[in-house]
Structure formats: C-alpha cells, structure tokens
N, C-alpha and C positions, 0 to 999 in steps of 0.2 A: 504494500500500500504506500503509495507517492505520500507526503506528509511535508509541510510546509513548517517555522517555526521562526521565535522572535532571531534567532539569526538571518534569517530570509529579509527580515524589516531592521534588520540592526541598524542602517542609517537613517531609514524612514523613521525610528522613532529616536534618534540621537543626534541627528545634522542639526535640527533646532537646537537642541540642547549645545552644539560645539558653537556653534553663529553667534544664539543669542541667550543662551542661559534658560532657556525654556523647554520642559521635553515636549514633544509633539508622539500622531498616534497610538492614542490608548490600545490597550493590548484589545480590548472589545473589538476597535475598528480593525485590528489585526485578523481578528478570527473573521470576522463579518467579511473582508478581501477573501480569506483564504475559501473559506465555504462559496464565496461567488467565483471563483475561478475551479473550483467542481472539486476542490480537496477538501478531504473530512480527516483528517489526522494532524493535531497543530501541538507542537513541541515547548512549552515556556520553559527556557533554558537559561541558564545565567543571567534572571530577568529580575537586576534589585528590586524595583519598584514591588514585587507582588509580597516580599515579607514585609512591607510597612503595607499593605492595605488590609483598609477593612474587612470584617465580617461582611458586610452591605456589599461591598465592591468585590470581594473576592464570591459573593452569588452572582452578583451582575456575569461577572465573567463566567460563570459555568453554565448560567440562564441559557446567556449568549451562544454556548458552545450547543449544549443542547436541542436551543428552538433551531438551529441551522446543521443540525447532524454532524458534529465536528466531533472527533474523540480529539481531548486532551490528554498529553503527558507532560511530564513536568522533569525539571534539570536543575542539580544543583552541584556542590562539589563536598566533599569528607564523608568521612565512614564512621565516624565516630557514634555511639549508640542514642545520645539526646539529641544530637544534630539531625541526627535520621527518623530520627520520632519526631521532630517538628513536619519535617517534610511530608512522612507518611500521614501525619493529620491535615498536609496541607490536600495531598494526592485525597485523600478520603471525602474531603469538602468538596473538592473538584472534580470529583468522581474520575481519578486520573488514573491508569492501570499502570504505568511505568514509569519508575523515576530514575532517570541517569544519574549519573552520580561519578566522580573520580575520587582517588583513592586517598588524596590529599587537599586541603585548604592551604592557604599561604601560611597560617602558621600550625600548620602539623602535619607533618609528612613521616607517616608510619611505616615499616618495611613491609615487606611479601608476610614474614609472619606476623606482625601487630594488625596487618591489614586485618588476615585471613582468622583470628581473633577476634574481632571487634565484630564479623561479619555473620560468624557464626551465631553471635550474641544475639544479633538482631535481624536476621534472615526469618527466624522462625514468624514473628510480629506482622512480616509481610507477609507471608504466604496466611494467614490469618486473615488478612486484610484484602487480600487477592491482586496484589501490586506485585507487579516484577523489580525487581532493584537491577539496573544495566549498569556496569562498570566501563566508562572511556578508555577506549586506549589512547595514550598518549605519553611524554617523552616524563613523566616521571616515573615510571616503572616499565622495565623491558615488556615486550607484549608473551612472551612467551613465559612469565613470571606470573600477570594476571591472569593468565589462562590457566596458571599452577591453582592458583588462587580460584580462581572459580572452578574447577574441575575437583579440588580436593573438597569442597563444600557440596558439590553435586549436590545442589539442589534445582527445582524446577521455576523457584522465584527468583533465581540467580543467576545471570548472562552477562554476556559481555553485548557494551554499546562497541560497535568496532567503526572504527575512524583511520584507515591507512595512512591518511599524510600527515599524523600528530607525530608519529614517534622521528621523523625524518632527523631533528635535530642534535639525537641520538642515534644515528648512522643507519635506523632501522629501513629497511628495505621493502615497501612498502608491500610488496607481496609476499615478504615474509610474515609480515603484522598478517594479514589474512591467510597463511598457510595456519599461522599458529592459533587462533580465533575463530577460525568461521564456525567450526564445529560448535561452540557455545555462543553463539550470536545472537542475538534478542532482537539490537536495532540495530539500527546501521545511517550514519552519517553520511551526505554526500556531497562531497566539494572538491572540486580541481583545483589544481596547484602547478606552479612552476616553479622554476631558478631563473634568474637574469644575472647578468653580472654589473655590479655596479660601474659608475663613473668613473675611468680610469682604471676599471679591470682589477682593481682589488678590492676582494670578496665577494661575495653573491648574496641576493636577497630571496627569499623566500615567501611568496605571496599565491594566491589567489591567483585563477584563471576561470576565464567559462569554461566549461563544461565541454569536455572531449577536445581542448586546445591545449591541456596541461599536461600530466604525470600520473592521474590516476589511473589505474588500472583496472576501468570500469568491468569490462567482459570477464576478468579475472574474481573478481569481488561479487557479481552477480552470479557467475557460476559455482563458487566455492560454498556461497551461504545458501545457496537455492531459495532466493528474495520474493523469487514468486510462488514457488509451492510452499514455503514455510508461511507467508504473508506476511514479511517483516515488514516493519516501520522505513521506510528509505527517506529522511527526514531531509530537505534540502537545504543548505548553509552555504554559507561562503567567507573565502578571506579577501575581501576586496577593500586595496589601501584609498584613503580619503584620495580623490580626483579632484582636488584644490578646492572647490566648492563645491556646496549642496547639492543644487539640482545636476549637478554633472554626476558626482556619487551619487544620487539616488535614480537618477534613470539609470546608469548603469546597474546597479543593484537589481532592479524592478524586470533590466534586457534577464541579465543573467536568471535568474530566477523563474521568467518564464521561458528561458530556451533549455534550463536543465530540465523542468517540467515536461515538455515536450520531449525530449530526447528517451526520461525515463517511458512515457507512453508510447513513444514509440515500438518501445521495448515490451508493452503489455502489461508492461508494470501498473 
C-alpha cells in the first residue's frame, strides 16, 4: 500500500516557519491532500507539533483521518519503556496500528543488547494493544545488528521499518541493508538519493533525488520484501535540500512526491 506522510509535506508545512516564523499546513490539511490524491495510508513521523496538542486537536486529526478513509501511523525515535508508552497511548487515540520508532534519541543511545532489553520489556504492551512497533534502519546501528535485535525477540508486533539509504554514512551498502532486513520488514520507507561532488571536488554531499534518478535500489527492495503480497506500508519521503526559497522547495517537493506516487502505481503497488 502506497502511503504518503508528514515527510512528503516536510517543506509544505516548514518553509513558513524558515521565511517567516510561522508554521503553515496543519497536519488535518495534510491528511485531507493525501486522501484526495487517492492514498489512505499517512505516516506522522518526526512531527513535534502533535506531542504538545490537545486532546480536542489530537480527535480532530483522527476524525479527519477517518471520515476520508486514511489509516494512520505514527513515528517517533527511542526505545526506552515510558517513552514508548506515551506513544503507544498516542497510537491508541489515533487509532494508529504502527509506530516506527529508532533505537536511539539524541540523548540515549543504547547498544544491540540494552536495545534488545528494553524491547522485550515493552513489546508485550503492544501486541496487547494491536500496534506493531517498526524499528528504522539507519546509521546508528549496523542493519545486520537490528535485524539481531529483532529476530532474537521474534515476535509478531516487532519488524523492522527498512530505509536503504540511512545507513550509507556508515559505509552500509544499501542492498546489503535489504539483504539483511527484508525478511523482518513491516514498513518500508521510500526515497532516492544521490552523491554529487562538491565545489572544487573535495568531498561529496549526500542528498535527495526523485525517484528512479538516484541510488536506490528500487527493483531490488521491492523484490526482497515482496511489498505487494505482504501489503506493506511503502510510505513516501524525501531528502530534498532547501532550493533557496519557498515556492521553489515546495513545488519541487509536491513534483517529487507525485512522480514517486506514480512510479510506485505503476508498479501495482
């Protein structure tokens, strides 16, 4: 299932806020686009704004999601056991079945084993709850480590979110990251990426591409997780660097997003 999420609108609701100090598109208007372009699956992922909202406004949005057939999931980052109970009461409000989640916050970054500790602790809770908890891959832990981690918990509320181009900055190869993952994969992120080499040819930057012009390994990643008979999540995101101003970032934001959409269709997805 194609799936859309506040990374898709990351500039659309932050380019105000870089301009002029004001955020613009509420997550509501977010979902109300996504359901009119024919997708029912919306991802709020590393989206501050919804742990300072109300009771009142955190209905609004599930209303929202609801009366326009949108399933909700939600994203946030640690493993830690109270951190995860806030969110699974948020997932439960929101009537949200999966919460992504990475294995660290800025300030606590536990190993393979504290991780796989802390996980067991509170795995149980979810599966009670009927939320899957999805684990990111990305560059603070090897993907072949998380996959330790969730394969030694074997459980059924326990997957991996698999994201290929996270771990690159740790040398990870991004068909590696999917050789080692697919098998536990719940959801699955999807964004193109490149290299360029900077100004003067020393070092390289690593950003964002549309979709089938960069480094991802789409046919690779579709075939390993089998996206369409499992019916995963294929949530679509991007790393696209500010374009000097607003409306230049956010049309292109808005190109990308509808030609990754289409390409997954393409595919059946």
């Amino acid at each position: 299932m194609i799936g859309w999420g506040t990374y898709a609108f990351f500039w659309q609701w932050r380019a105000a806020e870089r301009e002029q100090g004001t955020a613009a598109l509420p997550l509501t208007d977010q979902i109300v686009r996504t359901a009119e372009a024919g997708i029912h699956l919306f991802q709020i992922c590393d989206y501050p704004p919804l742990e300072s909202m109300t009771d009142g406004e955190l209905d609004a949005v599930a209303a929202t999601a609801h009366d326009r057939g949108v399933r909700l999931e939600l994203g946030t980052r640690g493993v830690d056991a109270p951190h995860l109970e806030r969110w699974l009461a948020l997932c439960e409000r929101l009537d949200a079945r999966l919460l992504r989640s990475m294995v660290h916050r800025d300030d606590d970054r536990p190993d393979a084993r504290e991780v796989e500790r802390r996980l067991r602790s509170s795995i149980p809770r979810f599966a009670d709850a009927g939320v899957q908890l999805a684990l990111e891959t990305y560059e603070a832990i090897p993907a072949r480590e998380l996959a330790g981690v969730v394969s030694a918990i074997d459980h059924e509320a326990l997957g991996i979110c698999l994201d290929p181009g996270n771990g690159v900055s740790i040398l990870e190869h991004p068909r590696d990251v999917i050789d080692a993952c697919a098998e536990r994969t719940i959801a699955i992120h999807i964004k193109d990426f490149t290299f360029t080499r900077n100004p003067g040819w020393v070092g390289f930057t690593l950003a964002g591409a549309a979709l089938g012009t960069g480094l991802l390994p789409l046919d690779d990643l579709l075939t390993a997780t089998r996206a369409a008979e499992r019916d995963l999540g294929l949530v679509v995101e991007h790393w696209l660097p500010w374009q000097h101003d607003a409306a230049t970032t956010i049309a292109r934001e808005i190109d990308w997003t509808a030609s990754t959409t289409a390409e997954l269709r393409r595919r059946g997805l």
